[in-house]
N, C-alpha and C positions, 0 to 999 in steps of 0.2 A: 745347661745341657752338655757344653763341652768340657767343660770343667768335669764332669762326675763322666763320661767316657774316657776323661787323661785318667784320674783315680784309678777308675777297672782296668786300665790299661797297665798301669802301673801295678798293680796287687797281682796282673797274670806273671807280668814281669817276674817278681817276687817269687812267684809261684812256682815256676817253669826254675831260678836260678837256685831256689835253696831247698826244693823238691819237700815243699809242704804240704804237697798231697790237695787234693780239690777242696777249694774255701768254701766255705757255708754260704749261703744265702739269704736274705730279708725275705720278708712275704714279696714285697716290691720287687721283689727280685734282683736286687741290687749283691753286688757282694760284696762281704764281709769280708775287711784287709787284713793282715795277722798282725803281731806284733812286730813293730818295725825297730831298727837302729835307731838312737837318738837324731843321726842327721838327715835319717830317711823319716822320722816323725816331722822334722822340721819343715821338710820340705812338701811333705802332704798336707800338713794345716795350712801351709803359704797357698797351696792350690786350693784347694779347698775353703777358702776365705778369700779367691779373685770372684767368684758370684755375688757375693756380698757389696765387696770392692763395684764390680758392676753395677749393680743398681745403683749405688747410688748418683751415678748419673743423668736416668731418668727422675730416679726423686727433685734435684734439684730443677731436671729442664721442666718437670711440674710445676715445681715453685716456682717458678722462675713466670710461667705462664700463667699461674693462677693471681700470682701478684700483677702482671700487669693487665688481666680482666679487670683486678678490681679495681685499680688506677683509670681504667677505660669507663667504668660503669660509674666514677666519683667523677671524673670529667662531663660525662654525660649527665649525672645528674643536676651538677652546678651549673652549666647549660641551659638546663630545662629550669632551674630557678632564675635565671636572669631570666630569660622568655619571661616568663608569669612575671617579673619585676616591671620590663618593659612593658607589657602588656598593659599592666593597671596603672602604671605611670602616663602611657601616653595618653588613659581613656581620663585621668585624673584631668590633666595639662588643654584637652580640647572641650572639654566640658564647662572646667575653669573661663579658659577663653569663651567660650559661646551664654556663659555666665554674663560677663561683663559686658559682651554685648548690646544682649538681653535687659537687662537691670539697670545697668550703669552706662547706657549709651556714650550720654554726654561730658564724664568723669575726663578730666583731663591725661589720667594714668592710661585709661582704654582707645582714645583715640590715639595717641601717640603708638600705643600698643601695633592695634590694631592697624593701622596706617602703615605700619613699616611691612614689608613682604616678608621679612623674617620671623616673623609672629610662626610661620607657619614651617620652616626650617627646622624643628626640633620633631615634629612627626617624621617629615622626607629623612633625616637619618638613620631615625630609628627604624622607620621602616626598609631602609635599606639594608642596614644590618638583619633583621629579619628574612630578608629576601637572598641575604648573601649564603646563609646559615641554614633556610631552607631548600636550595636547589638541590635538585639532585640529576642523577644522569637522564628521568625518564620524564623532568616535571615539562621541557617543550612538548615532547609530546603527547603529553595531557592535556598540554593547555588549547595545542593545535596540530592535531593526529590527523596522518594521509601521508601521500608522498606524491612525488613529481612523476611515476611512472603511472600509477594508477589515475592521475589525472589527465596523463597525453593519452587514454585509452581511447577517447572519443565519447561521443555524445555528454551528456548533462551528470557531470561528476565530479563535483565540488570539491577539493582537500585544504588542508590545512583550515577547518573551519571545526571552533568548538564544539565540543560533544557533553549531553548531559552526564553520562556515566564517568565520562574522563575528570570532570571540574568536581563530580562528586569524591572519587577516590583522589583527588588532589586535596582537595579540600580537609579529609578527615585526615592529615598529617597534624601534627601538635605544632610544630612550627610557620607550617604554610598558611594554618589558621589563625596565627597571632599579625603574621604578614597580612592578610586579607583585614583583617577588625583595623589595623593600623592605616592600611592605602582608605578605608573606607573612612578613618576618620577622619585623614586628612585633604578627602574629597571634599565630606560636608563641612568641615570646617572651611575650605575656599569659597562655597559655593555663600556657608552664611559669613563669612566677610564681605565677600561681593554683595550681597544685600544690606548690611551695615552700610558700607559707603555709598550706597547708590538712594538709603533714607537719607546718611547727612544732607549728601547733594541735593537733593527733590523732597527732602524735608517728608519722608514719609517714616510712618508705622513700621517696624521689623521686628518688634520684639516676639510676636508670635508666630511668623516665618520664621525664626532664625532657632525657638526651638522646633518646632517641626524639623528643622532642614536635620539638626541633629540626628534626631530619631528616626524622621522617614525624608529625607532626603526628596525627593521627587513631589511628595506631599507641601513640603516647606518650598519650592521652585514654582509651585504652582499658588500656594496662599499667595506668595508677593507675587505674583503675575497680575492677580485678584487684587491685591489691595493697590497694586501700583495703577491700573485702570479704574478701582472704584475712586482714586484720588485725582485722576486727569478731570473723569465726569463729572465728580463735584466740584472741581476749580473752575471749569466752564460756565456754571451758573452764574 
């Protein structure tokens, strides 16, 4: 725009200096320049070619911005394949183990395994890394929403305590939900270790606890409650 007001500025110039009588005009309304001197032609295409010159500043801060969205959106996505990597790695590795348990109690590979606390060290990482990758600025207070004024208000006003809506919208995050499957596998997997060594020692039944404990967790804590009493009462006899 300022570029094409220098021009008309210039062409009155012209105008007024060599008494060419009033220039024509476009429909646009723009006007028409007369024939100029070779080094006054020169120097109208130089003006006339800074718009040009102009843009292409923006074209580049474009490019510039659209290359590194899509740098942002190939990091994010190679992101999102390791998640899913880790994901089914770690459900492979706790399964595995609750396998051998299960099946192969007394295999020399699986109690050595099984025995050392480290068996269960390759969940705790990953799941951490999970947990590092999914916080965000809002996930405390999804997890435990309130504050310290609305609780000194007086009377019966509980805060910082979970909310079903909050653990819901936590929850459908693609990463927080990989974290979640992971702390949850490497719960029941403690819980059916602890029953693994508590049959070696008192010589009982865990193979069918220990898959329960996998899949329902609380169901499997309760079979060997059950088998580990059905086996006191029968040794009494």
């Amino acid at each position: 725009m300022c570029a094409r007001l220098h021009v008309c500025r210039q062409a009155a110039l012209l105008q007024q200096n060599s008494l060419l009588g009033p220039l024509p005009r476009l429909a646009s309304g723009a006007l028409v320049p007369p024939l100029l001197a070779p080094h006054r032609r020169r120097a109208a295409a130089a003006v006339a070619a800074r718009p040009r010159c102009a843009a292409v500043v923006p074209q580049a801060a474009r490019g510039a911005a659209a290359a590194a969205a899509a740098a942002a959106a190939a990091a994010a996505a190679q992101q999102e394949a390791l998640v899913s990597q880790l994901f089914a790695g770690s459900t492979v590795y706790a399964l595995a183990v609750a396998a051998l348990m299960a099946l192969a109690p007394r295999w020399s590979v699986t109690r050595r395994a099984v025995r050392s606390p480290l068996v269960l060290a390759p969940l705790a990482l990953v799941y951490g890394l999970l947990l590092c990758w999914s916080w965000q600025p809002d996930t405390f207070s999804l997890v435990l929403p309130g504050s310290w004024g609305e609780g000194f208000k007086g009377g019966f006003n509980p805060q910082f305590m979970p909310s079903l809506p909050g653990i819901c919208k936590l929850f459908s995050r693609w990463r927080t939900a990989a974290s979640l499957w992971v702390h949850l596998l490497a719960a029941n997997l403690f819980a059916a270790r602890s029953m693994y060594l508590q049959g070696e020692v008192k010589r009982l039944p865990t193979w069918h606890s220990i898959l329960l404990c996998m899949m329902v967790a609380p169901l499997g804590l309760l079979s060997h409650a059950v088998t580990r009493a059905v086996a006191a009462r029968l040794r009494r006899r």
